[in-house]
Residue, then its C-alpha position, 0 to 999 in steps of 0.5 A: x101846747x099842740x106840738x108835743x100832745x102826741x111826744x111820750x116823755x122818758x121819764x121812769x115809768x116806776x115814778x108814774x105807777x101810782x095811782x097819786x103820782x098820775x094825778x099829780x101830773x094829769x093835774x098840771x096837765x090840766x091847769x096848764x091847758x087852761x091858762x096857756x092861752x091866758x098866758x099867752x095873752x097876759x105876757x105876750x105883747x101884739x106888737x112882739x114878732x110871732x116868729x121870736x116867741x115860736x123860735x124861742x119857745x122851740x129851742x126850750x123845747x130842744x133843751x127840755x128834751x136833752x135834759x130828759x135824754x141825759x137825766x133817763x140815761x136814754x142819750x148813752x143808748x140811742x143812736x142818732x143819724x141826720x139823715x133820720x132825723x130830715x126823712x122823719x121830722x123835715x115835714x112834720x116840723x114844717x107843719x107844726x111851725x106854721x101851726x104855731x105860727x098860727x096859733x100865736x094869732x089865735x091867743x091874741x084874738x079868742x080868750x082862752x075858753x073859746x080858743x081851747x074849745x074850738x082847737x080840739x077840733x085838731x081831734x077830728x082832723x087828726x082822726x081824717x090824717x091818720x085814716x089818710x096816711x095810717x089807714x086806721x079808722x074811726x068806730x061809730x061811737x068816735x065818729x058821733x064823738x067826732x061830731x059832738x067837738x066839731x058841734x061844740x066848736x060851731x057853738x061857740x064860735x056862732x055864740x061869741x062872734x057877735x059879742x067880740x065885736x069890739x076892742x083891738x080883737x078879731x074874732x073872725x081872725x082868730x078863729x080862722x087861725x085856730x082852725x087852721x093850726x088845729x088841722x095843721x096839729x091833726x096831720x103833723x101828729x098823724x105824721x109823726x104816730x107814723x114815725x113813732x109808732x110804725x117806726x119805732x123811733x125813740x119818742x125824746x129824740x124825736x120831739x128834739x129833732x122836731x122841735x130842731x127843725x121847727x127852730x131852723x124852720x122860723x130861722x129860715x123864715x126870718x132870713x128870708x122874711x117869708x111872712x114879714x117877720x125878718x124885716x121887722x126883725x131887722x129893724x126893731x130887733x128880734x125880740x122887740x116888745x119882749x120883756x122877762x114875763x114873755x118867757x113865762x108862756x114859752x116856758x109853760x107851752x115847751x114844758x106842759x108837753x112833757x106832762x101830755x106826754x107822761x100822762x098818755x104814756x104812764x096814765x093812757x089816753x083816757x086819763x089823759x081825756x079826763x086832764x084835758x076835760x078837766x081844763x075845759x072847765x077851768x078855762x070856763x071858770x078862768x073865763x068869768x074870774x079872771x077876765x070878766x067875760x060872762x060865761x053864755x048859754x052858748x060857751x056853758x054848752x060848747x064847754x059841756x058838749x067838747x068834754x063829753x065828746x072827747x071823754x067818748x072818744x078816747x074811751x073807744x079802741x081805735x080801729x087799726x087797719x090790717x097789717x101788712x103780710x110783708x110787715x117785720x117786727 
């Protein structure tokens, strides 16, 4: 659920104090990492239009978002102003449609344990935008933590690129995909840290307006059939091959970024790692039970490698750069 990982959610931070309640969250963080991309697969027809599922999936966001502001009381107490909101989240809503675009591909393509090791390479490109735009660095140990994801995501894909020869799957494809929203994922997050944390911008207004402009963005493509998708619309129907089961990966995908967000706000980025590594191994296990795939000697190391690489980096402070002396607030 690339689009809201970097969100912090509203919700009162007395609810996420306890030690059980961060468990409670970071346990639905966990198992909806897992079995998104299985989701996806599942209820998703390849014949449905992308661009449908994505602007869907964006406008669930939006409400989820409203809700939250309305519910926090945080609606009565921000202002909100639409020339904000086009500088602050225009181009890292592009960013994140075309990721999600991408990524749509990715799930038909990768089963859900190798498309979740290799998308964690959106950590190391995020790490290369934030030291472009921010300046923040990496410390040695990230670095090296850094080189142990990528490792995993070479791993992986070497190891299962011969065994997804077959069937309507295309490795190759999907990879590519992932990879490619993965470093879309890294600058639209380092964009928006930007805007969130240099400028201080109300993180729910924000993910609804990102989420906004994603939608009016694949609208946009759909009017003007930028990829395909608006002719196909127009002749099929927008929401060809769906059925009331496609809803169910939207749904998750919008709302598991409001449990990313909670855990990184109210439990901290490492406990977050822990979710996330927790996952992986769910999606190992989800792998062998529920699709049949034999868990390889390649995947099991890749699954190994990926969590040890990321518990190490989010361990690790970050190193910020100097602020500036002419810097308020």
């Amino acid at each position: 659920s690339s689009l809201l990982s970097v969100k912090r959610s509203a919700l009162p931070s007395a609810a996420m104090s306890s030690l059980g309640a961060q468990l409670r969250v970071g346990g639905v963080l966990a198992v909806q990492f897992a079995f998104q991309p299985f989701l996806t697969k599942w209820f998703v027809d390849p014949a449905a239009l992308k661009s449908s599922v994505v602007l869907t999936c964006e406008l669930v966001k939006v409400l989820a978002c409203l809700v939250a502001l309305a519910v926090t009381g945080e609606a009565k107490r921000t202002r909100w102003s639409p020339t904000e909101m086009l500088w602050c989240a225009g181009v890292p809503a592009l960013t994140y449609t075309l990721q999600n675009l991408l990524v749509q591909t990715a799930y038909q393509n990768l089963d859900g344990m190798t498309f979740n090791v290799v998308n964690q390479t959106k950590i190391l490109f995020n790490a290369l935008f934030v030291y472009m735009i921010m300046g923040d660095g990496q410390s040695l140990v990230q670095m090296l933590a850094l080189s142990m994801i990528f490792g995993a995501s070479v791993m992986v894909s070497l190891g299962e690129s011969s065994a997804s020869a077959s069937g309507a799957e295309d490795f190759a494809l999907g990879v590519l995909c992932c990879f490619a929203g993965s470093a879309l994922s890294g600058l639209g997050s380092a964009i928006t840290e930007l805007v969130l944390v240099r400028k201080q911008r109300n993180t729910l207004v924000f993910s609804a307006e990102l989420s906004g402009m994603s939608a009016v963005s694949v609208a946009l493509n759909l009017a003007l059939d930028l990829t395909g998708d608006g002719r196909k619309a127009r002749a099929q129907g927008l929401f060809f091959a769906w059925d009331a089961m496609t809803l169910v990966p939207v749904v998750t995908n919008s709302l598991g970024g409001l449990a990313v967000g909670a855990v990184t706000k109210y439990a901290g980025s490492v406990r977050k790692g822990f979710a996330i590594t927790v996952g992986l191994v769910l999606s190992a296990a989800l792998r062998v039970v529920v699709a049949g795939r034999p868990m390889t000697l390649a995947i099991a190391a890749a699954m190994l490698l990926a969590s040890a690489g990321i518990l190490l980096h989010v361990s690790q402070p970050r190193k910020r750069a100097p602020a500036s002396k002419d810097k308020t607030g």
